[in-house]
N, C-alpha and C positions, 0 to 999 in steps of 0.2 A: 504494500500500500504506500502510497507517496505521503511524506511527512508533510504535518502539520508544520506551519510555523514555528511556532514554538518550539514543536522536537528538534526542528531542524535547527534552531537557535542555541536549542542546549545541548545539544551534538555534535554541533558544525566543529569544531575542532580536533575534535575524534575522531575526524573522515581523511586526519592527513597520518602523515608519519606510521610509524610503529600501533599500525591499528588492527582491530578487529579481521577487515579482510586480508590484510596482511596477512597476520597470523594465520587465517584461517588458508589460505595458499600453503603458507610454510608448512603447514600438516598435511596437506595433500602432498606435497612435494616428497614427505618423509615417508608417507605411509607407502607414496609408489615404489618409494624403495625397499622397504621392511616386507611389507608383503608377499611377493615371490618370496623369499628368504623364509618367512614362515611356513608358507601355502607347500613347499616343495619338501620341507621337515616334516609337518603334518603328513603328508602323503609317504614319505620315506616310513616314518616312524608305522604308521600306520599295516605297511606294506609287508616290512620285517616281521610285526605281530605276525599278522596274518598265515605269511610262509610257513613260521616255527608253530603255527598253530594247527597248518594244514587247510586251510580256510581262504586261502587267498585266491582273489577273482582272475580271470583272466589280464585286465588292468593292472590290476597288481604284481603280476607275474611280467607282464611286458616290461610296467616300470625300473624293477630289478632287474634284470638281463642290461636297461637303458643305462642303470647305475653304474653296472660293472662294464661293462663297455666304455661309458665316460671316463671311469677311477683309471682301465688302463691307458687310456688316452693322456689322462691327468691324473697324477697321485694324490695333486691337492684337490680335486673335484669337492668334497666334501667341505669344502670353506664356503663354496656356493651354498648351504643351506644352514651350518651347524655358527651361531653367530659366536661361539667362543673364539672360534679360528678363525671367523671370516674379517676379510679384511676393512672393512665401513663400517659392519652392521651397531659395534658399538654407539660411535661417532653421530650414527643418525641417530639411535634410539635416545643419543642424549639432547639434539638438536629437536626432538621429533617431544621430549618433556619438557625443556625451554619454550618450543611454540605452543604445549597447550596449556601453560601456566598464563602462557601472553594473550591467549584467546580467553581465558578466563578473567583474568585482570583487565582487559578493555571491555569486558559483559558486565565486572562488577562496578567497572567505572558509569557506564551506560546508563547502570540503576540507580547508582547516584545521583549522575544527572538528572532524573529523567521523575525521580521520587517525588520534586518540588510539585511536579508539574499534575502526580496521582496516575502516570503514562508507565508507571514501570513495571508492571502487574506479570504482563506476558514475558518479559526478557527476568525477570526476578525468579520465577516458577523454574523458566530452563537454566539457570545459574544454580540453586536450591539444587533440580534434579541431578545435573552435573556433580555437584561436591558430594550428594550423598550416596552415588552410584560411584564413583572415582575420588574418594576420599583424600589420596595417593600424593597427585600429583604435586599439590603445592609444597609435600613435604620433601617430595623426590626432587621437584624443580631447588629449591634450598638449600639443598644436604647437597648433591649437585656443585651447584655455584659455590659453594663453601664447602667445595669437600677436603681443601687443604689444610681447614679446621677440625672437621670430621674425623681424618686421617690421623688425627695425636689426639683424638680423644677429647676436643673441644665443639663447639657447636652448637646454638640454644638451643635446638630441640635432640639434642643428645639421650635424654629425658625419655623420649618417645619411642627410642630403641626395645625392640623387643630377645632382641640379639645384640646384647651393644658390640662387640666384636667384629658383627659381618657390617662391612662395607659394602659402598654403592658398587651395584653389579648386573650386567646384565646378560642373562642367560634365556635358555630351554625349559619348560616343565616338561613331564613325559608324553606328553602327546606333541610337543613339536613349537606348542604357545611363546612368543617369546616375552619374557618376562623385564622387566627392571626390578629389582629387591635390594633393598637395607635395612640392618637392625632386624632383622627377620620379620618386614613385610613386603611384599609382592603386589607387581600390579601388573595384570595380562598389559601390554604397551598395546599392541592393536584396538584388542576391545575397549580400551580409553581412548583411542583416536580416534574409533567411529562414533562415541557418546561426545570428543570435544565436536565432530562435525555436523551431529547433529543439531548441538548447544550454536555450531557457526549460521545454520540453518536455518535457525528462530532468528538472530541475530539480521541477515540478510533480508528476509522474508521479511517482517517486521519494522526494521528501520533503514533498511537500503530500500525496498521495495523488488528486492530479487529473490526470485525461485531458484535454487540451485542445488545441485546435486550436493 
């Protein structure tokens, strides 16, 4: 819907820089790369089950022949999916919690704005839904950005640890998911990026006036 006056008055400055649609690009940007990386783990992992089970489809049996055929092609084949060895997959997943802390902070800014006005109702709701579905992120964006605090045992939310031990890291669970975890919490990174794009969704739809994937 096209903005009201007003919205547009108490927003107009949040349309430049380091904004909402920004951010919300920079998660599409991350996700096309994380993705494949997941989707191809999932399918591995899944694949192996299967074999050792005796259960495995014809798919499945292709897929592995495709595997071993790759490995001897390339020994490193296996960094294309397992992000502990692969060569980015870090690097994004930590670029890919930097932009949905930034997509969250320019939605909570939005509310602010926008409270005066009694307009903040719809982008409030999907900010709300966001934090209590992906609880994670602003801790992992932090711990993150200060992980050279973190790293000797310093850090304000050091506190929050439930492992104080384990450090930021970003790995596999057993089906292939990839994760970011500290302090012994975990947060699936994909499935936060499709709740930050949806949270970009409201955002666009609502106060750009765009429908968007």
């Amino acid at each position: 819907m096209p903005l009201d006056d007003d919205v547009n008055q108490a927003l107009f400055h949040l349309h430049f820089g380091f904004n909402a649609p920004l951010w919300g690009k920079a998660i599409r940007l991350q996700v096309s790369r994380l993705r494949p990386i997941e989707d191809l783990a999932v399918q591995v992992i899944a694949a192996d089950r299967a074999i050792k089970a005796g259960t495995a489809s014809e798919d499945q049996l292709a897929l592995s022949h495709e595997l071993d055929a790759a490995r001897e092609e390339n020994p490193d084949f296996d960094c294309e999916f397992q992000v502990h060895i692969h060569p980015t997959a870090s690097a994004e997943a930590a670029f890919l919690v930097i932009a949905m802390r930034g997509l969250l902070q320019s939605a909570e800014r939005m509310v602010k704005q926008l409270a005066p006005l009694g307009k903040e109702a719809t982008i409030k709701n999907a900010v709300d839904t966001f934090k209590r579905t992906q609880p994670h992120v602003t801790l992992f964006r932090d711990v993150l950005i200060h992980n050279d605090e973190y790293s000797t045992g310093e850090g304000r939310c050091k506190n929050k640890a439930i492992a104080p031990n384990q450090g930021m890291g970003v790995v596999q669970d057993d089906v292939g998911r990839i994760l970011v975890t500290w302090g012994g919490h975990a947060m699936p990174l994909l499935q936060a990026a499709d709740e930050a794009l949806a949270l970009r969704r409201t955002l666009n739809q609502e106060y750009w006036g765009k429908l968007t994937a």
